[in-house]
C-alpha positions as CSV (number, residue, x, y, z in Angstrom):
1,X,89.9,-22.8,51.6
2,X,86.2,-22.9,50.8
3,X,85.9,-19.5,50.9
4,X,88.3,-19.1,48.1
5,X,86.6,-21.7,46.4
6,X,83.5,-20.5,46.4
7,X,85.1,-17.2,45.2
8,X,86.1,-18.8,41.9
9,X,82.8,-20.7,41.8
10,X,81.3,-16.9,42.1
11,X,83.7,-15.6,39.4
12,X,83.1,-18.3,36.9
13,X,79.4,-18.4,37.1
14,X,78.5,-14.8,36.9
15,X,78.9,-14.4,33.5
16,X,77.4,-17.9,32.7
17,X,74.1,-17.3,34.9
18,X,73.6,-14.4,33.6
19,X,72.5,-15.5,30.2
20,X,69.5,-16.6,31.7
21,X,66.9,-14.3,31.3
22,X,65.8,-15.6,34.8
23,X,69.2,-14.2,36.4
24,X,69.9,-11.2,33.7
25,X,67.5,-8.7,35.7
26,X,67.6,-9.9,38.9
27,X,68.6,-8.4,42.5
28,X,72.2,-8.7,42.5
29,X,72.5,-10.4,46.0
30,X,70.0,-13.2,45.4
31,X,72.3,-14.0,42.3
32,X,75.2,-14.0,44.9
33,X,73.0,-16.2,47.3
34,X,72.1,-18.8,44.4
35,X,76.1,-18.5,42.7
36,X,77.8,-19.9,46.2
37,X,75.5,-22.8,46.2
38,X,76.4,-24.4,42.8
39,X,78.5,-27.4,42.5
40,X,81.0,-28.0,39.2
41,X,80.6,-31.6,38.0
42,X,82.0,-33.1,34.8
43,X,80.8,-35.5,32.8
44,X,82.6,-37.5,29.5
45,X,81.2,-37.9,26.4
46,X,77.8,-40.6,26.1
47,X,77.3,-39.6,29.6
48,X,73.9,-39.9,31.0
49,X,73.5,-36.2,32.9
50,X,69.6,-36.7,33.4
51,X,66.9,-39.7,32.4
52,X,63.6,-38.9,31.3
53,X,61.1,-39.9,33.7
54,X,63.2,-39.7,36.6
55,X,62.4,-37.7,39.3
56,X,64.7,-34.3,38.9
57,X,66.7,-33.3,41.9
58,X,69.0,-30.6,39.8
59,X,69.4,-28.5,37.4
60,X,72.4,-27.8,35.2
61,X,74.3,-25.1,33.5
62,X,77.0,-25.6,30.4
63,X,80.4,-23.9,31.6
64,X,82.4,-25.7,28.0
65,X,80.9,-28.6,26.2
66,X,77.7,-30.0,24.1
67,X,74.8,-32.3,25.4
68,X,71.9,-33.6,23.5
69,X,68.2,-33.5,24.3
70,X,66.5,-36.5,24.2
71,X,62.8,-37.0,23.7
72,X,60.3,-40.2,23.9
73,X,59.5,-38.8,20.0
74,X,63.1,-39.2,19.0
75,X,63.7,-35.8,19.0
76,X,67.2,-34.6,19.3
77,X,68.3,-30.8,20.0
78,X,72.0,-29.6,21.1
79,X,72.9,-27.5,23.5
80,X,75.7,-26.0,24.3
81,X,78.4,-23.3,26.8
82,X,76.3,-20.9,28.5
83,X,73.0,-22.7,28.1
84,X,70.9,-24.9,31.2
85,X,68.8,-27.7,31.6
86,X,66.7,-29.0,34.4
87,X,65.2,-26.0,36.0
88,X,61.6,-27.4,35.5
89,X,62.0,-29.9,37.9
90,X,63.2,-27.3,40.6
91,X,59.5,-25.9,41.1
92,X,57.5,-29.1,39.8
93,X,59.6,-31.8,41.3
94,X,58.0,-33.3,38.9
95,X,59.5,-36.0,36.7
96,X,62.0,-35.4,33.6
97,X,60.6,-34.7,30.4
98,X,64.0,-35.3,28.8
99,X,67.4,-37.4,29.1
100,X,70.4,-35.1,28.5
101,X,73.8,-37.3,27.1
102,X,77.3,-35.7,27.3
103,X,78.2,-35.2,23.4
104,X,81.8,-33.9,24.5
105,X,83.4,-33.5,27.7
106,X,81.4,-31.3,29.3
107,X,81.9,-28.9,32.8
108,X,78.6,-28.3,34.5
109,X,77.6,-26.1,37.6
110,X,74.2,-27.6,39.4
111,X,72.1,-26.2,41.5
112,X,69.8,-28.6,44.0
113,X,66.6,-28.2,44.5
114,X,66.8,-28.0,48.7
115,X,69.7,-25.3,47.7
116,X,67.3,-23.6,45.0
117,X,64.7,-23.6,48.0
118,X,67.0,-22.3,50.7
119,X,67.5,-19.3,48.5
120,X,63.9,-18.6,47.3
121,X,62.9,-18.4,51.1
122,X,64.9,-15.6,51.2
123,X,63.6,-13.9,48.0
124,X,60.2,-14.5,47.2
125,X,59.1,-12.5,45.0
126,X,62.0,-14.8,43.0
127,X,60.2,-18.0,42.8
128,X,57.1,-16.2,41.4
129,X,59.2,-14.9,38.5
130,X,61.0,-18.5,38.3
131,X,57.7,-20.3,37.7
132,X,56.6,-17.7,35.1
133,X,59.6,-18.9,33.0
134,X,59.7,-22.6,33.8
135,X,55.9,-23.2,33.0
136,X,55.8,-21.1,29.7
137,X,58.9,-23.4,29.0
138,X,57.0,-26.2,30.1
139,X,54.5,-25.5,27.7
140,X,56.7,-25.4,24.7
141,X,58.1,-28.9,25.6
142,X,54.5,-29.7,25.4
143,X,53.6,-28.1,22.3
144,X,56.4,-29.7,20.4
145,X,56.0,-33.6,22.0
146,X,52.6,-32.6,20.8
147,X,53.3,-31.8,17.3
148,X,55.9,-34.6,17.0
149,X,53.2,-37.2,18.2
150,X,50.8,-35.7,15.3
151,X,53.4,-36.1,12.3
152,X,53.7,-39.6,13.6
């Protein structure tokens, strides 16, 4: 049975990891590797998915449904099917710069970070190319608290 299971996990997840620029271009097997160690998880509307300031164990990808973004500055973005959230916190373990609340019922795939690990020993040169994108991500979550902070 968990074979089949993570078949389907496989098959619905392919499409939806791939919109990550991350996943888009990389070797097909470590896309496999990372795909069979997602969990779904669903959360209901006002949902708290992740607290800001907490220390992130996960990260999260939108299968079907809308979250918001929440900032210390107020700030409120949307985000939606096929996007993620959380991946900073895979390579920092830092703490969360955001809280993410369920808008709608939402279906999410996460990814640990021991599972996230487990598969980076494998590909290397991965991780490198992971922490390009998270930190220049980082950076823009720092650039705009910035900027919100100076219109205050």
């Amino acid at each position: 049975m968990k074979a089949v299971q993570q078949e389907i996990i496989n098959f619905n997840c392919r499409k939806l990891v791939a919109s990550m620029p991350l996943f888009a271009n990389a070797d097909p097997n470590f896309v496999t590797s990372m795909l069979t160690k997602l969990r779904f998880e669903v959360f209901q509307p006002g949902d708290y998915i992740i607290r800001e300031g907490t220390i992130g164990k996960k990260m999260y990808f939108i299968q079907h449904g809308v979250v918001s973004v929440l900032t210390k500055g107020n700030k409120e973005t949307k985000l939606a099917d096929g996007s993620y959230f959380g991946e900073i916190c895979l390579l920092t373990r830092g703490r969360r710069t955001a809280s993410v609340r369920a808008d709608t019922y939402c279906r999410l795939y996460s990814l640990s970070v021991d599972n996230f690990n487990e598969v980076l020993e494998e590909y290397p040169m991965m991780r490198r190319a992971f922490e390009t994108v998270a930190l220049d991500r980082l950076d823009r979550i720092v650039d705009k608290q910035l900027e919100n902070e100076e219109v205050l």
